[in-house]
ZADO-1210 file (C-alpha; in nm, 4 decimals, padded with zeros to 6 digits):
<atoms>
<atom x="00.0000" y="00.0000" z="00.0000" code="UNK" pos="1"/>
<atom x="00.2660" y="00.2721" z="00.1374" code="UNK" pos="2"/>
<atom x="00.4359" y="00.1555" z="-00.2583" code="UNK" pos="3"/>
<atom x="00.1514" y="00.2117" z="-00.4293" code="UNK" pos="4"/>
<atom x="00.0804" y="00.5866" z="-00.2676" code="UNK" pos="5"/>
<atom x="00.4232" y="00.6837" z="-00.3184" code="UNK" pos="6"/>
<atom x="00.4140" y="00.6171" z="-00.7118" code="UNK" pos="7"/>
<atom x="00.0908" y="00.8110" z="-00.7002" code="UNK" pos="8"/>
<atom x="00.2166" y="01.1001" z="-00.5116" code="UNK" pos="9"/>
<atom x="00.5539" y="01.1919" z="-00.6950" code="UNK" pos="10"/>
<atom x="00.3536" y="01.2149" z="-01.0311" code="UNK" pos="11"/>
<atom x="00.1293" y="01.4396" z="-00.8557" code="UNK" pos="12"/>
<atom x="00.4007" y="01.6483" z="-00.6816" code="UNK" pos="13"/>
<atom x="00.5614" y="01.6937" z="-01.0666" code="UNK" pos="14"/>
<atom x="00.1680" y="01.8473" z="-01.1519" code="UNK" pos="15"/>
<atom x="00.2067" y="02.0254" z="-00.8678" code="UNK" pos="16"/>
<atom x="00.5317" y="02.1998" z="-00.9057" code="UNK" pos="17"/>
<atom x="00.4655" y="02.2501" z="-01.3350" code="UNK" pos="18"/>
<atom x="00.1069" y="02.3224" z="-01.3149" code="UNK" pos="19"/>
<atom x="00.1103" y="02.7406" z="-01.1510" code="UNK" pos="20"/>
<atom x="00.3929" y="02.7929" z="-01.4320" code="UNK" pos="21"/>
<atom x="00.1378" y="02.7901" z="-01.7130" code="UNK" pos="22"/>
<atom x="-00.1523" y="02.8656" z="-01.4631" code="UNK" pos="23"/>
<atom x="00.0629" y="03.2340" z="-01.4574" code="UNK" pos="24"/>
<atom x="00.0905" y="03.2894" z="-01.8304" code="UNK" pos="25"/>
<atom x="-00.1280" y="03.6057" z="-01.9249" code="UNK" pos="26"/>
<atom x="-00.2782" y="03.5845" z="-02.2204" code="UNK" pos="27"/>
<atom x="-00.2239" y="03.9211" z="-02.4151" code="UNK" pos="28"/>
<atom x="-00.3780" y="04.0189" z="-02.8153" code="UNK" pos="29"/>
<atom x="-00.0889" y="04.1154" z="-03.0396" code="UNK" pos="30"/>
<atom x="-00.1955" y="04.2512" z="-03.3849" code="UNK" pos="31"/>
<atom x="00.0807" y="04.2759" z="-03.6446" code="UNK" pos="32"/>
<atom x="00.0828" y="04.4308" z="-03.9653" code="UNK" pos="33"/>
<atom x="00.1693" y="04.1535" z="-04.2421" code="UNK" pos="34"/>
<atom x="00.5094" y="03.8907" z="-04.2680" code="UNK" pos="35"/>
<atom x="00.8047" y="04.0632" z="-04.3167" code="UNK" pos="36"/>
<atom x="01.1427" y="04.0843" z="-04.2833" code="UNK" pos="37"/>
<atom x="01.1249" y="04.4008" z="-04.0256" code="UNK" pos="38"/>
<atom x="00.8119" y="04.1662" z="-03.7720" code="UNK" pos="39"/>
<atom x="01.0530" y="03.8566" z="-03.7953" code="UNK" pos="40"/>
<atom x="01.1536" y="03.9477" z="-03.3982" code="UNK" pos="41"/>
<atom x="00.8304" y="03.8762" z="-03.3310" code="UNK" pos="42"/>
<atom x="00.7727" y="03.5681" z="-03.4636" code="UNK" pos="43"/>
<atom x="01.1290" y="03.4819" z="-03.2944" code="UNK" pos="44"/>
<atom x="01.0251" y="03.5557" z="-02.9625" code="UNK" pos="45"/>
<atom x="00.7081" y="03.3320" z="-03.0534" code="UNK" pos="46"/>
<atom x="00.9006" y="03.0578" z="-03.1778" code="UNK" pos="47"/>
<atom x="01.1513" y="03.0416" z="-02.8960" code="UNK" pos="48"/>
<atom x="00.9031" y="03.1208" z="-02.6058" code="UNK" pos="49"/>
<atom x="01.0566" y="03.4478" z="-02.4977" code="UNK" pos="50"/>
<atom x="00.7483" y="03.5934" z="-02.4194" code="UNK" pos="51"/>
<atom x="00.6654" y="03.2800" z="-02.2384" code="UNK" pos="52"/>
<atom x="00.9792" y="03.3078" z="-02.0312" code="UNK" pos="53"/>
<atom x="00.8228" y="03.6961" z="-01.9254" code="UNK" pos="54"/>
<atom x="00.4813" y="03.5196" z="-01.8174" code="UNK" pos="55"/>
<atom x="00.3206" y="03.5640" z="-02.1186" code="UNK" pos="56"/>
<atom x="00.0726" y="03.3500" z="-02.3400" code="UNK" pos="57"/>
<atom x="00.1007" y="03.6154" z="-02.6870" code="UNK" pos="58"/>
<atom x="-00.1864" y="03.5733" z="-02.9532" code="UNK" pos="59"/>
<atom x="-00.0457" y="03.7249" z="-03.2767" code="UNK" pos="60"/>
<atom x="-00.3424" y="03.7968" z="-03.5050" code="UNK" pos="61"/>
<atom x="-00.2718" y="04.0134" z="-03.8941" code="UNK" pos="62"/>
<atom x="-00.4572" y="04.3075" z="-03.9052" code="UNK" pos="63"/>
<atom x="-00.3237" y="04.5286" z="-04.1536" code="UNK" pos="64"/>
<atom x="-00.1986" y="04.9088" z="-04.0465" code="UNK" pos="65"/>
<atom x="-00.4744" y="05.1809" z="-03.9850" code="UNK" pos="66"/>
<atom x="-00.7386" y="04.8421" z="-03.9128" code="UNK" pos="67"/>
<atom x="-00.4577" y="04.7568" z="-03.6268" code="UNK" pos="68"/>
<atom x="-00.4658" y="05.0697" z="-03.4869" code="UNK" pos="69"/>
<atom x="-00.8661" y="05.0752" z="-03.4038" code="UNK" pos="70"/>
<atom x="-00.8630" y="04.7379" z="-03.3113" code="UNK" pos="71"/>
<atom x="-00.5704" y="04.8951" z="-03.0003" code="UNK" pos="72"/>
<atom x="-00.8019" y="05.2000" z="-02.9697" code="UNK" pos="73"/>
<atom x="-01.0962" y="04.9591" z="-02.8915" code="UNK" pos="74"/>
<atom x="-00.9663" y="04.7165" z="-02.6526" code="UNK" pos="75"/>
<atom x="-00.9402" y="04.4151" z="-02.9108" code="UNK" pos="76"/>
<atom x="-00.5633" y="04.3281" z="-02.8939" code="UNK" pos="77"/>
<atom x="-00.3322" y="04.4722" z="-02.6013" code="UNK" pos="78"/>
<atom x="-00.0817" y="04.5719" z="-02.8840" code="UNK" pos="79"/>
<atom x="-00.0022" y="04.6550" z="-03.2254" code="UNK" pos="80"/>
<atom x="00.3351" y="04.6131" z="-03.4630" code="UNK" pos="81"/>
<atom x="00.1603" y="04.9156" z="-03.6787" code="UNK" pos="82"/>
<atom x="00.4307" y="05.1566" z="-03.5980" code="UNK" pos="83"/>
<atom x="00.3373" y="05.4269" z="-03.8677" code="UNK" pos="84"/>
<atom x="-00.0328" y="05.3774" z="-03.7500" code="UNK" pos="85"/>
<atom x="00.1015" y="05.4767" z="-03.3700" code="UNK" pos="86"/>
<atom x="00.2977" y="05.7789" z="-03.4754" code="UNK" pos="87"/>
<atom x="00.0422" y="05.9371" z="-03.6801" code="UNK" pos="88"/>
<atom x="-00.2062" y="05.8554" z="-03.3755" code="UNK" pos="89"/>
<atom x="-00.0107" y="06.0181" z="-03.1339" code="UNK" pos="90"/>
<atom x="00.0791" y="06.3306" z="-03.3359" code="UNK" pos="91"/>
<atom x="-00.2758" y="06.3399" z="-03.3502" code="UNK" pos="92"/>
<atom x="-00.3432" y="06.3655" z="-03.0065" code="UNK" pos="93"/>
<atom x="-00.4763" y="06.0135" z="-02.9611" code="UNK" pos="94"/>
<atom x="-00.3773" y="05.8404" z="-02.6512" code="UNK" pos="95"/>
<atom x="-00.1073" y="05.6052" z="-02.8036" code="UNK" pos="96"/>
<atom x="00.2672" y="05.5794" z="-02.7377" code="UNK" pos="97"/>
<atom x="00.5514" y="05.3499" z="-02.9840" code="UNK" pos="98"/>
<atom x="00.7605" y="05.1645" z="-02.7129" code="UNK" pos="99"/>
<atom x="00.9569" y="04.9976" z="-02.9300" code="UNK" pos="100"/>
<atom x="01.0940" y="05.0069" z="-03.2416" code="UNK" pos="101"/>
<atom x="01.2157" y="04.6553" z="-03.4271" code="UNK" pos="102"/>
<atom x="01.4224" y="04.8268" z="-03.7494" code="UNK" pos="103"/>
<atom x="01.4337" y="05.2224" z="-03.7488" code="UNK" pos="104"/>
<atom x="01.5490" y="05.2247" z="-04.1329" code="UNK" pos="105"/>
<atom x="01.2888" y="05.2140" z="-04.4294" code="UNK" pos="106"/>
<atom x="01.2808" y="04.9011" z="-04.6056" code="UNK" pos="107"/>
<atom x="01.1678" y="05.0604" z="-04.9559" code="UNK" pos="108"/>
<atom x="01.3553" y="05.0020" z="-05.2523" code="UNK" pos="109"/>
<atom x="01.2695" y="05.1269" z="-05.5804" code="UNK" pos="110"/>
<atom x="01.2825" y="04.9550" z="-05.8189" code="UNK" pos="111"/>
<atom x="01.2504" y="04.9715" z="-06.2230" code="UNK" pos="112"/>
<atom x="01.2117" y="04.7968" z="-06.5658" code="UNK" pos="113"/>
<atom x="01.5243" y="04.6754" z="-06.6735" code="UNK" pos="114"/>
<atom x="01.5955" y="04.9867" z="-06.9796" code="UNK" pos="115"/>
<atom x="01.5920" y="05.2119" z="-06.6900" code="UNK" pos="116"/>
<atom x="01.8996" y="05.2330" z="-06.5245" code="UNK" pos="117"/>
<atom x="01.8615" y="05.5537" z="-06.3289" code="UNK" pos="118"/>
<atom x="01.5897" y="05.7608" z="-06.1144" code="UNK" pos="119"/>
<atom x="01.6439" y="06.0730" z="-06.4002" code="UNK" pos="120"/>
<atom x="01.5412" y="05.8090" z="-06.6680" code="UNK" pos="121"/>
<atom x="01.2131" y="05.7978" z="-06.4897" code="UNK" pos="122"/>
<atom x="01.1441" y="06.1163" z="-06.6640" code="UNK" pos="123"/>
<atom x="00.7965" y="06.1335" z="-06.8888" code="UNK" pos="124"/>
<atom x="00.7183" y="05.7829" z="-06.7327" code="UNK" pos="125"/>
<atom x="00.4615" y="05.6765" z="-06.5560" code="UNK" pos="126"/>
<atom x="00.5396" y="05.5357" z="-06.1501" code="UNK" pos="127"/>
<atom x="00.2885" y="05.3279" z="-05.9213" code="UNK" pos="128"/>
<atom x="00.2069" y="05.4090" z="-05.5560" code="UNK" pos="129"/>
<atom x="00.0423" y="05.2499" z="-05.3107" code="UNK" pos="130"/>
<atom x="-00.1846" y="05.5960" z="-05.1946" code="UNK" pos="131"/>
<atom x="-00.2118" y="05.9725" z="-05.1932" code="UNK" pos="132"/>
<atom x="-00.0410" y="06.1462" z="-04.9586" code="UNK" pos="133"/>
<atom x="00.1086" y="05.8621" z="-04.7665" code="UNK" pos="134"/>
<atom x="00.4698" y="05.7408" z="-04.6855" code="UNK" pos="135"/>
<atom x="00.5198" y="05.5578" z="-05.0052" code="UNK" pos="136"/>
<atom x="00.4026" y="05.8314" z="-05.1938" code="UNK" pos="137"/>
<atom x="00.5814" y="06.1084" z="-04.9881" code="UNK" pos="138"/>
<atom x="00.9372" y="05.9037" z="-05.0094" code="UNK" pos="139"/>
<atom x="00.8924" y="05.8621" z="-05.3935" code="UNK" pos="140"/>
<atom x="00.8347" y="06.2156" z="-05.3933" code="UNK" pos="141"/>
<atom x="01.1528" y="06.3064" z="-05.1871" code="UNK" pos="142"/>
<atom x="01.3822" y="06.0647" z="-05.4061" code="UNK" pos="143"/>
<atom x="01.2369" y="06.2318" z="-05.7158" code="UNK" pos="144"/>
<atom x="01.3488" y="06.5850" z="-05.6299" code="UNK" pos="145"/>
<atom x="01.7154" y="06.4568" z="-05.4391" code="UNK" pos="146"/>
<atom x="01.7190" y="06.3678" z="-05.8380" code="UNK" pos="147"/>
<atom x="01.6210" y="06.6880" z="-06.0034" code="UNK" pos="148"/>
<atom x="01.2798" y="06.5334" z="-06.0887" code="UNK" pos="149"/>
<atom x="00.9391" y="06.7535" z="-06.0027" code="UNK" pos="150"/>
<atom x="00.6704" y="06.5330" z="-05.8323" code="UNK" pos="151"/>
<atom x="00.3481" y="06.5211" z="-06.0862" code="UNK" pos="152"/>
<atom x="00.4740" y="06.7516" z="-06.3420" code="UNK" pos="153"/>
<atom x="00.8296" y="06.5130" z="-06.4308" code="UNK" pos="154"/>
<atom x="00.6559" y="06.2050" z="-06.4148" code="UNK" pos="155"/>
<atom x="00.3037" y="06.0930" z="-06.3557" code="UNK" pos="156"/>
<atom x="00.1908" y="05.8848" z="-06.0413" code="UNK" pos="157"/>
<atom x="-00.1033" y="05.6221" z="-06.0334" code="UNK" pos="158"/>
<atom x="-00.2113" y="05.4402" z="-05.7239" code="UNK" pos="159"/>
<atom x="-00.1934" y="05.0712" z="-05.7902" code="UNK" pos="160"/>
<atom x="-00.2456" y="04.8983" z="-05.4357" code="UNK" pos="161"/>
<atom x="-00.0277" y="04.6983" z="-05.1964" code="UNK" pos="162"/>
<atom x="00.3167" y="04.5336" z="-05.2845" code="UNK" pos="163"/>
<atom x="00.2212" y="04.2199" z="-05.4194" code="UNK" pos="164"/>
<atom x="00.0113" y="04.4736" z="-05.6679" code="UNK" pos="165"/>
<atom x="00.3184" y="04.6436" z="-05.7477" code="UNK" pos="166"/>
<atom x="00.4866" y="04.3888" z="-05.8470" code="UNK" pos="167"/>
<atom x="00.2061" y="04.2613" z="-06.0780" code="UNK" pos="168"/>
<atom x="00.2362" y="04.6245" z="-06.2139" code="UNK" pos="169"/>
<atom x="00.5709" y="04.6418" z="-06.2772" code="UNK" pos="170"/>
<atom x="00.6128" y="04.3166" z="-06.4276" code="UNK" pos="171"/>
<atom x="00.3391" y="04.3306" z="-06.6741" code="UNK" pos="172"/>
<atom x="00.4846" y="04.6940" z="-06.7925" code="UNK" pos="173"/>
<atom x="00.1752" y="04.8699" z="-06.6458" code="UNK" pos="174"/>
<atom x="00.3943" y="05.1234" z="-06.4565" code="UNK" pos="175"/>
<atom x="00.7923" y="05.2098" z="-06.5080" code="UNK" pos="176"/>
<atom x="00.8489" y="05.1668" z="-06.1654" code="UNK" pos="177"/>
<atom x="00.7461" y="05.1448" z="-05.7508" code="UNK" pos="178"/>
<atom x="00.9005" y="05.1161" z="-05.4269" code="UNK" pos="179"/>
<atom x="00.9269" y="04.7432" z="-05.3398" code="UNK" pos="180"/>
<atom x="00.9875" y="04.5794" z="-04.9805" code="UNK" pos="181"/>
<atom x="01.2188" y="04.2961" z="-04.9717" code="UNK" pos="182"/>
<atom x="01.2183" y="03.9907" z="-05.0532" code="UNK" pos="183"/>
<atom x="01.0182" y="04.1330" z="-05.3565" code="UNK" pos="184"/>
<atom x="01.2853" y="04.3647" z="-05.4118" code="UNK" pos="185"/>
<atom x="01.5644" y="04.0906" z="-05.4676" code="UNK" pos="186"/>
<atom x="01.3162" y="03.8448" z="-05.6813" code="UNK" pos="187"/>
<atom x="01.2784" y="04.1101" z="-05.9385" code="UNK" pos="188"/>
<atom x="01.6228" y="04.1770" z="-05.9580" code="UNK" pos="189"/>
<atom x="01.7090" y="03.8127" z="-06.0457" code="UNK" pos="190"/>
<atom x="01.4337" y="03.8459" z="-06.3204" code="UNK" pos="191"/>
<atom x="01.6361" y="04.1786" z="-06.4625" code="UNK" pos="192"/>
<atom x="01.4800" y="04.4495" z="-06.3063" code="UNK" pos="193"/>
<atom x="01.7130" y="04.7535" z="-06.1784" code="UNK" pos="194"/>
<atom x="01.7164" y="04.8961" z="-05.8564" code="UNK" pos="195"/>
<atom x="01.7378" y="05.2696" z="-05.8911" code="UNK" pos="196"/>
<atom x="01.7548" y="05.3862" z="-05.5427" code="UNK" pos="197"/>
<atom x="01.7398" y="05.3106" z="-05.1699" code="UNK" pos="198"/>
<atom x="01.4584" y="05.5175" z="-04.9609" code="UNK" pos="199"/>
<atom x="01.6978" y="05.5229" z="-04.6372" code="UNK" pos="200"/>
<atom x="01.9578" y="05.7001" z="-04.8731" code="UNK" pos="201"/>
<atom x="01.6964" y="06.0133" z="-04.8705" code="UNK" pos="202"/>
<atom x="01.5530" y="05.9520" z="-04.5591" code="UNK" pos="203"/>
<atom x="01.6583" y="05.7971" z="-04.2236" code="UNK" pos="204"/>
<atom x="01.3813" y="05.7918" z="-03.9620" code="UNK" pos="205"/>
<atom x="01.1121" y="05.5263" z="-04.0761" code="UNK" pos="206"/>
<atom x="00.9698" y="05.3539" z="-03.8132" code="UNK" pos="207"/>
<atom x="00.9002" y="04.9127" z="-03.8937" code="UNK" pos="208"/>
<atom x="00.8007" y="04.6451" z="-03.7047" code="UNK" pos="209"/>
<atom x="00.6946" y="04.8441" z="-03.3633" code="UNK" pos="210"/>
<atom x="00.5161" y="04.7990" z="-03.0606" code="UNK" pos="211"/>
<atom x="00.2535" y="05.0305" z="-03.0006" code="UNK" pos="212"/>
<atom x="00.0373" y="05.0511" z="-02.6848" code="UNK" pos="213"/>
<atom x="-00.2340" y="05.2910" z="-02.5201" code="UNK" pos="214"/>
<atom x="-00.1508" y="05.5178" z="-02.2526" code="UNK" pos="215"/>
<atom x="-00.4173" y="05.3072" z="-02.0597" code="UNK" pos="216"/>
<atom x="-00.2102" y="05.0213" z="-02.0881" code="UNK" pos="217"/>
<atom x="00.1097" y="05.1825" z="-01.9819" code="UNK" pos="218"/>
<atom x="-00.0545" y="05.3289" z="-01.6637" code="UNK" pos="219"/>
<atom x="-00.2770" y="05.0512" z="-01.5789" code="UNK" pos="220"/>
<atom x="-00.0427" y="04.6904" z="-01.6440" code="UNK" pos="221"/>
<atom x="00.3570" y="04.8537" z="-01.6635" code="UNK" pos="222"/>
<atom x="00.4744" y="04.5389" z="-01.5532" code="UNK" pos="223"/>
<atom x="00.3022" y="04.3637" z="-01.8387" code="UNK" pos="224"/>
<atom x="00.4189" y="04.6299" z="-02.1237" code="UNK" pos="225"/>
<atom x="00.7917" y="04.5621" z="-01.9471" code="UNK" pos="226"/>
<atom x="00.7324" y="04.1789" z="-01.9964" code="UNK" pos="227"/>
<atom x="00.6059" y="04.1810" z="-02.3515" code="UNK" pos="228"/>
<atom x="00.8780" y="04.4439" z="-02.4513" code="UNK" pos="229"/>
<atom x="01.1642" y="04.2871" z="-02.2627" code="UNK" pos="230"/>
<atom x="01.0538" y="03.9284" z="-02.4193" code="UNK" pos="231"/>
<atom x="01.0955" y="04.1155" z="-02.7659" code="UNK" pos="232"/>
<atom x="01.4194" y="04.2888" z="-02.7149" code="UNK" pos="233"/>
<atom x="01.5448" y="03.8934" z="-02.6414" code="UNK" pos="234"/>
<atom x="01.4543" y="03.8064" z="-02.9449" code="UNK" pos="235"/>
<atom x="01.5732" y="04.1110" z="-03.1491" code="UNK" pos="236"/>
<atom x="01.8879" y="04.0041" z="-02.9853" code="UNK" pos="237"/>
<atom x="01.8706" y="03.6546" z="-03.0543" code="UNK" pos="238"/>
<atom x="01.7810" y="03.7135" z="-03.4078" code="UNK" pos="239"/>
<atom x="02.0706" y="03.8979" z="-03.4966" code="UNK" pos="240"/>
<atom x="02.3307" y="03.6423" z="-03.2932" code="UNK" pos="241"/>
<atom x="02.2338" y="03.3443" z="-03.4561" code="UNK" pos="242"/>
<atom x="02.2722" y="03.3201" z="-03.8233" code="UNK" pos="243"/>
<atom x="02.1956" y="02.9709" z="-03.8557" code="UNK" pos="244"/>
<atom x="01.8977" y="02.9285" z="-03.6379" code="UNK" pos="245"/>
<atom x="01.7482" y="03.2256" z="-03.8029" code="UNK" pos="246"/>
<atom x="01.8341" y="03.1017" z="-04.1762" code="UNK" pos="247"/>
<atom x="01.6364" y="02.7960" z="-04.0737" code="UNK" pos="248"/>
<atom x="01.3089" y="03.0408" z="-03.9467" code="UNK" pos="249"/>
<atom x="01.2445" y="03.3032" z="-04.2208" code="UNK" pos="250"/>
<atom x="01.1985" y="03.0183" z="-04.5288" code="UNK" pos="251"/>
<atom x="00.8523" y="02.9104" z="-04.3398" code="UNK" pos="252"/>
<atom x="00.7747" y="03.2699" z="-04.2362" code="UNK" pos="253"/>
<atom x="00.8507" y="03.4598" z="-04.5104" code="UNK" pos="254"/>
<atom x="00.7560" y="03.1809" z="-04.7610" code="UNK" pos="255"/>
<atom x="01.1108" y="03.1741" z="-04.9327" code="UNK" pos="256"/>
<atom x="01.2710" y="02.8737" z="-05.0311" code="UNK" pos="257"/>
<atom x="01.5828" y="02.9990" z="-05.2236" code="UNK" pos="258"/>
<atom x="01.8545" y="02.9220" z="-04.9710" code="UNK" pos="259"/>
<atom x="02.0807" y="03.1952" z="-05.1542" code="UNK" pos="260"/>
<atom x="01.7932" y="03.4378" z="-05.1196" code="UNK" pos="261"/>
<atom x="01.7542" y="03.3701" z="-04.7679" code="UNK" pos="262"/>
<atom x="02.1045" y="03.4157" z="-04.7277" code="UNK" pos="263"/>
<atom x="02.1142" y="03.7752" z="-04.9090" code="UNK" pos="264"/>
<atom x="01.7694" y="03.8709" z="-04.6919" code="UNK" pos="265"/>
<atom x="01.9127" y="03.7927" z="-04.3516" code="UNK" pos="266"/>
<atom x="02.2597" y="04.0088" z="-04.4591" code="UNK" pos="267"/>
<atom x="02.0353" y="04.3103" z="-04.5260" code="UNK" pos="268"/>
<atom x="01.8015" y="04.2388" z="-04.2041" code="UNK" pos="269"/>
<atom x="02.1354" y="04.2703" z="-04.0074" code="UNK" pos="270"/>
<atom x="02.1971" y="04.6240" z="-04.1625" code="UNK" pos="271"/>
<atom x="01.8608" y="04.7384" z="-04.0660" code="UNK" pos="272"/>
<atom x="01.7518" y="04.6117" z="-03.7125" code="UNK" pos="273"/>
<atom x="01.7455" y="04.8341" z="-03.4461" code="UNK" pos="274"/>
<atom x="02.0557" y="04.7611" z="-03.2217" code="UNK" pos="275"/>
<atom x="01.8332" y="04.7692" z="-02.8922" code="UNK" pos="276"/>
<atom x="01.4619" y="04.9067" z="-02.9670" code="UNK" pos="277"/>
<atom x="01.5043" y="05.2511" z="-02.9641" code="UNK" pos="278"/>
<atom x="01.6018" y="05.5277" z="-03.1426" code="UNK" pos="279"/>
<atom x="01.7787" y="05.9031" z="-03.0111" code="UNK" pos="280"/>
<atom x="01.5729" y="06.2299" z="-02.9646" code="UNK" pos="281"/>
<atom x="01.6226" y="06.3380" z="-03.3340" code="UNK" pos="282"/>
<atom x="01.5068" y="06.0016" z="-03.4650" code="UNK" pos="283"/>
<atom x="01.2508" y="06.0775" z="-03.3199" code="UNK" pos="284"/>
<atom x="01.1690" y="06.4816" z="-03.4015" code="UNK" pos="285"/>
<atom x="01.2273" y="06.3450" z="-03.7924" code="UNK" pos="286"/>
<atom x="00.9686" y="06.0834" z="-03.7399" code="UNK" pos="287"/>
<atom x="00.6986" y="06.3542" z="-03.6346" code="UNK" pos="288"/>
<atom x="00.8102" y="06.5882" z="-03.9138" code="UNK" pos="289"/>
<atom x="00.7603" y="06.3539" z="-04.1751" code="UNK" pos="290"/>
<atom x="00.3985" y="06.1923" z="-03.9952" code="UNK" pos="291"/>
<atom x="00.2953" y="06.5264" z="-04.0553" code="UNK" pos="292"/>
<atom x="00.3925" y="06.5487" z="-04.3709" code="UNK" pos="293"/>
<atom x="00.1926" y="06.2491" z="-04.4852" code="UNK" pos="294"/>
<atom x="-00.1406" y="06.3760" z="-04.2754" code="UNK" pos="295"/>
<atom x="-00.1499" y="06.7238" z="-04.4374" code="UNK" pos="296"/>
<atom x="-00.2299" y="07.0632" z="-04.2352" code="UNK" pos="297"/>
<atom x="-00.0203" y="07.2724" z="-04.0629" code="UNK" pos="298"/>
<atom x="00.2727" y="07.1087" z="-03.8651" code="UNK" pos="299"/>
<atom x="00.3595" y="07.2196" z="-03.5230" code="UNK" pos="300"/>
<atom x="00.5922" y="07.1329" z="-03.2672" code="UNK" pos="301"/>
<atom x="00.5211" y="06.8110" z="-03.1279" code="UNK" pos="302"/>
<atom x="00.7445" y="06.6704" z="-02.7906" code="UNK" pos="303"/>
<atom x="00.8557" y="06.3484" z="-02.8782" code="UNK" pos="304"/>
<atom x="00.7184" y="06.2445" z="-02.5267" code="UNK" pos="305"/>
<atom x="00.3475" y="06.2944" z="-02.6994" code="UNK" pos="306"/>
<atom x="00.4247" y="05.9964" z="-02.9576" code="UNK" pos="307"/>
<atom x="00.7063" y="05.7679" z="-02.7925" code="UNK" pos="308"/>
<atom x="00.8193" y="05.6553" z="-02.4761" code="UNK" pos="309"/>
<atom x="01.1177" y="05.4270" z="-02.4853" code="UNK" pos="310"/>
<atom x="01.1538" y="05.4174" z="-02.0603" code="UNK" pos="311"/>
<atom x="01.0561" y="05.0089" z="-02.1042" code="UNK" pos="312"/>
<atom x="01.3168" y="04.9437" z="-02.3509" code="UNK" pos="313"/>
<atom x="01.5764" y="05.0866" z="-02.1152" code="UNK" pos="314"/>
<atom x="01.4421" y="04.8695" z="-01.8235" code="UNK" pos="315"/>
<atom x="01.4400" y="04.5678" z="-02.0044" code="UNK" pos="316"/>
<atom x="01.8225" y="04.6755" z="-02.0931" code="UNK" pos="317"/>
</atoms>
């Protein structure tokens, strides 16, 4: 008998002693904003189970940008990777801070058909954009006149959609050329296509792959922000430590299955990253400039405090 209750009470003292662990997981809503080489820390730190090693049971659901940002505003996910969506929030007055920031570089390339070996060739043709008066179109407008080009007098801009779009554009000769987001970028290039010119070349503070939270959230659960952002900094980390593991992550992420083109996307994804998840105080003032840029109206001086607050990042440091 005294056998028999021992066997039954050291499984039970195992339950015991493993159960509370995962009892204590809080389960938290993350929305983020499509697969791409700038989110891949987050899908690191889902992979490896650093946010489970800060207590935390993360449910990453794709909402795309200005969608991601209501669905924060409303209460249906705890946090958003829609850093553009958060800055322009903010600068509006909306009760949203960016707490982190995954690659602080723009990932835009732009890219043309393969006769066009310049941005001045782009003269008298026609270029695609993704919408009026937003980032896209205000970078394409920026590289344009760096070149001696005028914006809608030198060339002619249509609005064809989303990247994959683009693409579709460019490749059937609809448009002469787009800003493209890697891998895209690199694909076309193997198929002859040029690229003309690199967006972080004209312009350095372009926020991707965020974390943006309510003010609420901050005030009411800091220990949980901490947690979630100090889970992601591990992973940044990670991610840019260990080549091999990494190589082995981004073919079923991103969908790739080149092994050279993985290769040549992780290279670049080292180049970009944010070193730690933040960014200095003029990072930062440029940011706001060029948010207001894209919403229109008179711009006036905005703190930096209004739109990010990077106090969590140093913490988790």
């Amino acid at each position: 008998m005294s056998i028999k209750y021992v066997r039954f009470l050291v499984p039970l003292s195992l339950l015991i002693g493993v159960s509370p662990t995962w009892a204590q997981l809080k389960k938290v809503r993350f929305s983020t904003t499509g697969i791409s080489i700038s989110e891949l820390p987050f899908k690191v730190a889902q992979l490896k189970g650093f946010w489970r090693e800060e207590g935390l049971d993360v449910e990453a659901i794709l909402i795309r940008g200005a969608v991601g940002m209501q669905a924060l505003l409303g209460g249906s996910v705890d946090y958003t990777s829609a850093s553009g969506s958060t800055i322009a929030a903010a600068v509006r007055g909306l009760p949203v801070k960016l707490v982190f920031i995954s690659s602080s570089k723009p990932q835009f390339e732009l890219m043309s058909q393969p006769q066009i070996k310049s941005v001045h060739e782009l003269k008298g043709k026609i270029v695609g954009i993704s919408s009026r008066g937003g980032s896209n179109d205000l970078m394409l407008q920026m590289i344009l006149q760096k070149n001696g080009l005028t914006p809608n007098k030198d060339i002619t801009t249509i609005i064809v959609g989303a990247q994959e779009e683009s693409v579709i554009a460019l490749r059937t000769g609809r448009i002469a050329a787009a800003l493209i987001t890697p891998p895209r970028n690199f694909m076309l290039q193997r198929d002859g296509f040029n690229r003309i010119a690199y967006s972080g070349d004209y312009m350095a503070t372009y926020a991707n792959g965020g974390i943006g939270i309510t003010d609420e959230k901050i005030k009411s659960n800091p220990s949980e922000v901490l947690a979630f952002v100090r889970g992601t900094i591990k992973a940044l980390q990670y991610s840019m430590k260990n080549r091999a593991e990494i190589t082995k992550i981004m073919p079923g992420y991103l969908g790739i299955k080149d092994p050279a083109l993985v290769e040549q996307l992780y290279d670049l994804y080292l180049t970009r990253q944010s070193v730690d998840g933040s960014v200095d105080e003029n990072w930062m003032k440029g940011a706001i400039e060029f948010t207001q840029k894209t919403l229109g109206g008179a711009a006036k001086e905005i703190p930096p405090s209004q739109v990010f607050d990077f106090t969590f990042v140093q913490k988790a440091r």
